[in-house]
Each structure stands twice: as structure tokens, then as C-alpha cells.
KOLLUM-543421 format. One record per residue: chain; x, y, z of N, C-alpha, C in turn. Coordinates in steps of 0.02 Angstrom, whole numbers. Atoms other than C-alpha are relative to their C-alpha. Layout:
N
+-------+--------+--------+--------+--------+--------+--------+--------+--------+--------+
! chain !    n_X !    n_Y !    n_Z !   ca_X !   ca_Y !   ca_Z !    c_X !    c_Y !    c_Z !
+-------+--------+--------+--------+--------+--------+--------+--------+--------+--------+
!     A !      X !      Y !      Z !      X !      Y !      Z !      X !      Y !      Z !
...
+-------+--------+--------+--------+--------+--------+--------+--------+--------+--------+
END
This chain:
80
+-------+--------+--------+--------+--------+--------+--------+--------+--------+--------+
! chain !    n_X !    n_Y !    n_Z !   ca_X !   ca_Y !   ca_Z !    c_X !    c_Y !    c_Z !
+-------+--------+--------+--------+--------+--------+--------+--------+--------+--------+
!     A !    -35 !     61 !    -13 !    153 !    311 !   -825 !    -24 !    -27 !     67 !
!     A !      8 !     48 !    -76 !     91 !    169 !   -701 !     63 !    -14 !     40 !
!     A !    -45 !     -1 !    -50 !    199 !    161 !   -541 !    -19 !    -55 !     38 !
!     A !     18 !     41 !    -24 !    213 !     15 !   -437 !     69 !      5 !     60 !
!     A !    -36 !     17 !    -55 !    325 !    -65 !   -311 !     68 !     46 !     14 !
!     A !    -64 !    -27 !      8 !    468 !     40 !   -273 !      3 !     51 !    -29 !
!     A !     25 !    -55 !     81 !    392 !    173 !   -399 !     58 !    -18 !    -56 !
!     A !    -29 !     45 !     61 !    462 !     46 !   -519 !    -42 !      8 !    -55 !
!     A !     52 !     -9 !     72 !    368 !     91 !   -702 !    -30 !    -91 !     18 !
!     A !     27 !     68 !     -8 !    267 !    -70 !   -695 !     49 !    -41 !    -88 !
!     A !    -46 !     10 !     38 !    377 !   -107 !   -867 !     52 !    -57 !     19 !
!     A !    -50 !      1 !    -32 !    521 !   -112 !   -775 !      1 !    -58 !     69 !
!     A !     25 !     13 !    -39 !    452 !   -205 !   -637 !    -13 !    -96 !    -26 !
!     A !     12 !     87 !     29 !    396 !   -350 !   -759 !     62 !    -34 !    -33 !
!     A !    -71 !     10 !     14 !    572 !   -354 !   -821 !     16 !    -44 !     48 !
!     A !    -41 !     36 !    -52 !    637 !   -387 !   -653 !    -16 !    -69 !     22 !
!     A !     38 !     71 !    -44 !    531 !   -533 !   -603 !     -9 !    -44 !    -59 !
!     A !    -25 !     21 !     48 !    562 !   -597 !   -791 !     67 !    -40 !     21 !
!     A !    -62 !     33 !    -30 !    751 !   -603 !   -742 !      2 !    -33 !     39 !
!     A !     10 !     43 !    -57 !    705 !   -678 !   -568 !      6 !    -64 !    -22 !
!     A !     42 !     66 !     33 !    601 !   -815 !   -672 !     75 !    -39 !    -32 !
!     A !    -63 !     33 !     33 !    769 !   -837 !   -784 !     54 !    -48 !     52 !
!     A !    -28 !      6 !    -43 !    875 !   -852 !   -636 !    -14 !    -84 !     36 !
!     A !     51 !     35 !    -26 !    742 !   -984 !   -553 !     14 !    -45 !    -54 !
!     A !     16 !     24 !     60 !    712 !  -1074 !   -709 !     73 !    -38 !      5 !
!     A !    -61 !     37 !     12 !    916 !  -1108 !   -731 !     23 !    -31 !     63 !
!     A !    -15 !     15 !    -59 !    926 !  -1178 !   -539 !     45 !     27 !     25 !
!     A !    -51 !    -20 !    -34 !    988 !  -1034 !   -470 !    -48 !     62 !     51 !
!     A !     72 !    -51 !    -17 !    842 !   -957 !   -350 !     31 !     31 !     64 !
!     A !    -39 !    -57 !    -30 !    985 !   -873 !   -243 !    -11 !     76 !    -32 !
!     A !    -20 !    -65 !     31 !   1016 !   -752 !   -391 !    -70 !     34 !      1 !
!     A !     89 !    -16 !     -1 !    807 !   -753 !   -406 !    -12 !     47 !     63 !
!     A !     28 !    -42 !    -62 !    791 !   -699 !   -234 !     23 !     66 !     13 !
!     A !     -3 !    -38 !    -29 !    912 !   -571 !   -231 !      6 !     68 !    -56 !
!     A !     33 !    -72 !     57 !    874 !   -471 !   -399 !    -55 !      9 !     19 !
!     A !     77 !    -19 !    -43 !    682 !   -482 !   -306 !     17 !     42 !     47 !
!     A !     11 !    -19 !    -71 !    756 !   -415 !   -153 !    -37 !     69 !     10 !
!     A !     36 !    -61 !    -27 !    697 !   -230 !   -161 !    -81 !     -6 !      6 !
!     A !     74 !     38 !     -1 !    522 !   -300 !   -215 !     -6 !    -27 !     58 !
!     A !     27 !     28 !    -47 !    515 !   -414 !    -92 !      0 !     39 !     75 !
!     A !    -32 !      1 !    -51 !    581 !   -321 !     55 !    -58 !     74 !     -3 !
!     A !     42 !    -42 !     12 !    453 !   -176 !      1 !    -90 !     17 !     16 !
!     A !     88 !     -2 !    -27 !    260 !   -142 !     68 !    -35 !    -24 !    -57 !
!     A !     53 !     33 !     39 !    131 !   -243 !    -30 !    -21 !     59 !    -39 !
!     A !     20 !    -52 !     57 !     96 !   -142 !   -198 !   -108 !     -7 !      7 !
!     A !     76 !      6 !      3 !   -125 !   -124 !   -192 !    -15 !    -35 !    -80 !
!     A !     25 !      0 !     83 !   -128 !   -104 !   -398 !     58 !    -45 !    -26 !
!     A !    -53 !     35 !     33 !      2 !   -236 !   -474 !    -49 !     -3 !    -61 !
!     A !     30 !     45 !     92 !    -32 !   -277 !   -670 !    -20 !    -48 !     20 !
!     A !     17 !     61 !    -10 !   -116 !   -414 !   -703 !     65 !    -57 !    -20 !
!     A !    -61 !     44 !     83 !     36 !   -479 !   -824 !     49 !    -14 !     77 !
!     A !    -89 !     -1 !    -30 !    180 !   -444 !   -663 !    -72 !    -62 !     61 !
!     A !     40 !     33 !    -57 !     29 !   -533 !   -535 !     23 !    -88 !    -27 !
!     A !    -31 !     77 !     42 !     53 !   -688 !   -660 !     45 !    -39 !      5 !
!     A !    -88 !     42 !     12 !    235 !   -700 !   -680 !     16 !    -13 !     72 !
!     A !    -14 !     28 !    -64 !    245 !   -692 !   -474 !    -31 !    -61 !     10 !
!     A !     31 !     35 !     21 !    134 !   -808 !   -474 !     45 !    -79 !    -15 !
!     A !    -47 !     55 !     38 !    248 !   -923 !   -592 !     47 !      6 !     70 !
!     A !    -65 !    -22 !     -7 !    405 !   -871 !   -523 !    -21 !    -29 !     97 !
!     A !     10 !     25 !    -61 !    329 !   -909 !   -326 !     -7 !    -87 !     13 !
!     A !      3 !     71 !    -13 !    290 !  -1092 !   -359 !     81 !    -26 !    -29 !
!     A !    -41 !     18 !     13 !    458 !  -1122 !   -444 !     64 !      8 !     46 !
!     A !    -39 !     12 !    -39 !    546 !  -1055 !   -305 !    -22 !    -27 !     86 !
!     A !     17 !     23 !    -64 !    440 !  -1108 !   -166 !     32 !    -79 !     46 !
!     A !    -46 !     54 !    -38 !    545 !  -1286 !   -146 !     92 !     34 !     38 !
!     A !    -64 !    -10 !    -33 !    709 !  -1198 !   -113 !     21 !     92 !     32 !
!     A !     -6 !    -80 !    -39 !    657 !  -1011 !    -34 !    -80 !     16 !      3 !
!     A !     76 !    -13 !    -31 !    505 !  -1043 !     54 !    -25 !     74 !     28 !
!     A !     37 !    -64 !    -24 !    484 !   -883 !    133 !     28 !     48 !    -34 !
!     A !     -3 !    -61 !     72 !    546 !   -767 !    -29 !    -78 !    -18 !    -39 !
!     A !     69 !     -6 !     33 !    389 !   -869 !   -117 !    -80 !     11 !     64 !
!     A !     57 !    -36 !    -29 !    272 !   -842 !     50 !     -3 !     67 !    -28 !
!     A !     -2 !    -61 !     38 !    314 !   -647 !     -5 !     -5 !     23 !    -46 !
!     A !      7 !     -7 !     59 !    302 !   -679 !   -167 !    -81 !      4 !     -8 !
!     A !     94 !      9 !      5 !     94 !   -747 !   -142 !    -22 !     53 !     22 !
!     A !      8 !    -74 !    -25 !     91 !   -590 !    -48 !    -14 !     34 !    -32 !
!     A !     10 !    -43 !     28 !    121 !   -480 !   -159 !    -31 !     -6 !    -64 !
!     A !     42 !     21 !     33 !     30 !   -583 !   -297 !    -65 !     19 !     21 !
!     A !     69 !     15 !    -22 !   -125 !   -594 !   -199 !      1 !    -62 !    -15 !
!     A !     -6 !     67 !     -1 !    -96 !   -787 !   -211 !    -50 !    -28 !     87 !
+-------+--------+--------+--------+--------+--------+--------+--------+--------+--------+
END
């Protein structure tokens, strides 16, 4: 099993930043930021999936108007 942020199964991992996206998506990028928080608040992963690199990715431009510096951390840990 691949391990990632948090030694989050990378699975598990794409889940969370799924929900984020949901969260985001329904204009609510409070709840986004703070189901991210262990992610975000966590040392830059080296190996991310390509699939969870993506959805940050998404999920960073959608919240970058109203939690600018959750999506700076987000490109971060994208590699954005």
C-alpha cells in the first residue's frame, strides 16, 4: 500500500480532497479548508498520485478567491 501525506493510503487521501472539492463546489470553502486541514498543515508529500495532484489542483483554483493562502498550500503540495 502507497502512503502519502499523513501516512494517509493515497485512497483515502483522494477521498478527502474529493469531499474538500464537494464542500468548495457547494460555496462552502470554510468546511473545504478545514476537512484539508491535516493535509495542509502537514510537510509537502515528494510522491503524490497523479489523480490526488489533479483534484488539488481543481480544488486550489476554486478556492483560491475566498482562502488564498489554504490554495497557496494547496499549489504547494500540487507542485502547481
Amino acid at each position: 500500500m502507497r502512503w502519502t501525506l499523513l501516512g494517509m493510503p493515497s485512497t483515502r487521501l483522494l477521498f478527502t480532497v474529493r469531499a474538500a472539492d464537494c464542500h468548495a463546489c457547494a460555496h462552502d470553502p470554510r468546511a473545504a479548508v478545514e476537512l484539508l486541514g491535516p493535509a495542509l498543515e502537514s510537510a509537502p508529500a515528494a510522491a503524490l498520485p497523479a489523480l490526488v495532484g489533479h483534484e488539488l489542483r481543481g480544488l486550489r483554483g476554486r478556492l483560491a478567491p475566498y482562502e488564498p493562502q489554504a490554495a497557496r498550500r494547496l499549489a504547494e503540495l500540487a507542485g502547481a
